[in-house]
C-alpha positions as CSV (number, residue, x, y, z in Angstrom):
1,X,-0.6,17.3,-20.3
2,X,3.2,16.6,-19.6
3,X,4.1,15.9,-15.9
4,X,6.4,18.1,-14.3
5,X,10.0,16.3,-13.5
6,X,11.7,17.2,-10.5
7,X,15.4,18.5,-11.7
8,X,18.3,17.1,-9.9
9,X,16.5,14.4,-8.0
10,X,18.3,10.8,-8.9
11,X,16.3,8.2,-9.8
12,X,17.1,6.3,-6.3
13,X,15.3,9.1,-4.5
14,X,11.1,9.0,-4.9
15,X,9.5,12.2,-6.3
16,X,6.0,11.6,-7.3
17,X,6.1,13.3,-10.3
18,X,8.9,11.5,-11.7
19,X,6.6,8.4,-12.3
20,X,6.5,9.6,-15.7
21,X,3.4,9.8,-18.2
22,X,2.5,6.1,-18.5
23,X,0.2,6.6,-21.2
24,X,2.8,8.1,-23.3
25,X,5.6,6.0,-22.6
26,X,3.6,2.6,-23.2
27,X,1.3,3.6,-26.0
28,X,1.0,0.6,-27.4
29,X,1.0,-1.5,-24.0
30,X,-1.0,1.2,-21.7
31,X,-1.4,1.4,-18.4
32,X,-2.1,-2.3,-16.9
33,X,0.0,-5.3,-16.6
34,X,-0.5,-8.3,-15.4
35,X,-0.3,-8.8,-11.4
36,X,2.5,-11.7,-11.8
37,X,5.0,-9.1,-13.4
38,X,4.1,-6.9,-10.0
39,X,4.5,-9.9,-8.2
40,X,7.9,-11.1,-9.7
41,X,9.5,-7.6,-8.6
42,X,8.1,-7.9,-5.7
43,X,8.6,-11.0,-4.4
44,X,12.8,-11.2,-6.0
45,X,13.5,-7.5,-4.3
46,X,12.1,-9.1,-1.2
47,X,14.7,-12.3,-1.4
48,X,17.5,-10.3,-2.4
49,X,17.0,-8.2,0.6
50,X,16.4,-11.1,2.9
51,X,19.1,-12.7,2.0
52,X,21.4,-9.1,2.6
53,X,19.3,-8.1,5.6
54,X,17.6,-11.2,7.0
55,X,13.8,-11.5,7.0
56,X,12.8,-9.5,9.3
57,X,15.0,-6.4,8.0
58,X,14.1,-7.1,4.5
59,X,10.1,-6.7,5.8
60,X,10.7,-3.9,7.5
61,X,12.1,-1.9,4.5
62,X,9.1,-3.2,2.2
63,X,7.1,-1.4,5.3
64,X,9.2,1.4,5.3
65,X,8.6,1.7,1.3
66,X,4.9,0.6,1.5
67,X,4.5,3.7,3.9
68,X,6.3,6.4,1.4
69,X,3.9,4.8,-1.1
70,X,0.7,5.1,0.9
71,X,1.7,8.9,2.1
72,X,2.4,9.3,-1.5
73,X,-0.6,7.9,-2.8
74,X,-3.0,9.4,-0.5
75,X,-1.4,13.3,-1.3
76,X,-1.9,12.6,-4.6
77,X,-4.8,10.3,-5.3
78,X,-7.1,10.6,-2.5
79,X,-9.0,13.8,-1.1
80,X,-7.5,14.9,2.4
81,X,-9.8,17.5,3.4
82,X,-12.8,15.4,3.4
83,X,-15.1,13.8,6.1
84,X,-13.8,10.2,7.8
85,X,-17.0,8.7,5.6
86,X,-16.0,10.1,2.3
87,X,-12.4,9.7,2.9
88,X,-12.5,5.9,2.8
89,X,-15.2,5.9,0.2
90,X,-12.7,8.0,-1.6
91,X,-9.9,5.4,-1.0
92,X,-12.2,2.1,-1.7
93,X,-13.2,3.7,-5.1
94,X,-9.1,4.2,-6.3
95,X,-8.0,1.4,-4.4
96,X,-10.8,-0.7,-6.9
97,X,-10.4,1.3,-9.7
98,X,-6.1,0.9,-10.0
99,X,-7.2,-2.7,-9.1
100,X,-5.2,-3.1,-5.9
101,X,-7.9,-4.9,-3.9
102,X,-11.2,-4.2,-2.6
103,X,-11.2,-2.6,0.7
104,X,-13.4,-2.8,3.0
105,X,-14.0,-1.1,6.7
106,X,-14.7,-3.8,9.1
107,X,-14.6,-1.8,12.4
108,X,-13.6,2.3,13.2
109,X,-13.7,3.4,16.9
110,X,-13.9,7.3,16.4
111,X,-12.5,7.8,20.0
112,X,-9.1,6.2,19.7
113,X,-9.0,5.9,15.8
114,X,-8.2,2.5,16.0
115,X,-9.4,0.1,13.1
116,X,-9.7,-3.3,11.2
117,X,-10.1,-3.2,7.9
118,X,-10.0,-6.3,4.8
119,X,-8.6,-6.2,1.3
120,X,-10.2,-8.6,-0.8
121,X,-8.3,-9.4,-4.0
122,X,-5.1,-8.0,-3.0
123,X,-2.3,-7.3,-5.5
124,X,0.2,-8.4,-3.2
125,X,-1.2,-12.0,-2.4
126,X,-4.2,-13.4,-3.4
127,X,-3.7,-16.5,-4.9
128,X,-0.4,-17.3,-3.4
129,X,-0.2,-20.9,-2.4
130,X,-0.8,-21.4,1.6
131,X,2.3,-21.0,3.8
132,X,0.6,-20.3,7.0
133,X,2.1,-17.2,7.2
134,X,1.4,-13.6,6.7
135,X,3.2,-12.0,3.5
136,X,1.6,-8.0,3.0
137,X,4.4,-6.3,4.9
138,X,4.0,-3.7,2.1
139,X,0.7,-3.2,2.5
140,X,1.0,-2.6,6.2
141,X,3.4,0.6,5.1
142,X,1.0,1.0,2.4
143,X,-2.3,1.4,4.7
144,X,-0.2,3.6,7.5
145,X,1.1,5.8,5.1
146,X,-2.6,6.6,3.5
147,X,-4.1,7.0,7.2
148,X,-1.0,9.0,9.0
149,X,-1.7,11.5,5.7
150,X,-5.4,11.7,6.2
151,X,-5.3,12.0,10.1
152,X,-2.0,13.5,11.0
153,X,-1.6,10.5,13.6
154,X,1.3,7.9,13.2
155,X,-0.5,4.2,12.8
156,X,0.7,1.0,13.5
157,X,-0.7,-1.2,11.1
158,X,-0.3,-5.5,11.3
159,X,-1.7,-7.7,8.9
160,X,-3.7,-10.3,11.0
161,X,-5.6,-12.8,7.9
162,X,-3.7,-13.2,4.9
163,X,-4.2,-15.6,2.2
164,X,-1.0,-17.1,2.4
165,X,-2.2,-18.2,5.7
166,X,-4.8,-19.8,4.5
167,X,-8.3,-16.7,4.6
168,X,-9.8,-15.4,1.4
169,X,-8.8,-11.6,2.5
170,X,-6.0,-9.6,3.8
171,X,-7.1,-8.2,7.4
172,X,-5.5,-5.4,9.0
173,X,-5.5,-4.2,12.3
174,X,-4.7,0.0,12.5
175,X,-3.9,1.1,16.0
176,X,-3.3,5.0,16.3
177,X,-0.2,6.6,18.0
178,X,-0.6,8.6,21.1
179,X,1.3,11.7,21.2
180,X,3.1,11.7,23.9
């Protein structure tokens, strides 16, 4: 079946229908690539905006995109109507499947909606060499986006273990927003 195009939308602007049909575009090549290629746009945008915007600027618009992605992702991908349970086993299963990491729920408190959750394997950084820092500013948008459009409540989300400071798994912490 042919995706639907949004008319009159330019390229700069994200529409997720305008991803395309992968599988027709790249017959021959399908679907997957390898991580590095993910990793080499990834990690050039990121110095080219560093070296615009400064570091902290240039993390804050890989959160700001990681967090359009994640809202995306979730309206399109996951099931938003489900129980909290199902929900994330909704989300561990495409998160494993579109080999992005393995998720895993570490703690949930059900009053405050606060969390910690780990992603094992993550696209974004396992196997980056150690530089006692944390690197998944992406993923922090990523994971806010996905929870804000499951729950309706704005998240703060900070990576707290990363590989490239040295653990085996990307931790996050999720604190929800109180309306005020």
């Amino acid at each position: 079946m042919a995706n639907v195009f949004k008319k009159n939308i330019p390229h700069s602007t994200f529409a997720w229908e305008n991803l395309g049909d992968v599988k027709e575009g790249r017959g021959d090549l399908g679907e997957d690539m390898p991580v590095i290629v993910y990793r080499l746009m990834q990690y050039t945008m990121l110095d080219v905006l560093a070296r615009a915007h400064g570091e902290e600027q240039a993390n804050e618009y890989f959160r700001q995109a990681g967090f359009l992605a994640g809202s995306e992702f979730a309206k399109n991908v996951l099931r938003l109507d489900v129980d909290f349970n199902a929900f994330v086993a909704d989300l561990q299963k495409a998160l494993q499947e579109m080999k992005i990491g393995i998720l895993r729920m570490e703690a949930f408190d059900a009053e405050t909606g606060n969390l910690v959750l780990t992603v094992g394997q993550d696209l974004d950084c396992s196997g980056l060499p150690v530089t006692n820092e944390t690197v998944c500013n992406y993923d922090e948008g990523f994971i806010a986006g996905i929870l804000e459009a499951y729950t309706g409540t704005k998240y703060v989300v900070r990576e707290v273990d990363c590989w490239a400071n040295g653990d085996r798994v990307c931790r996050f912490s999720g604190i929800a927003q109180k309306a005020i």
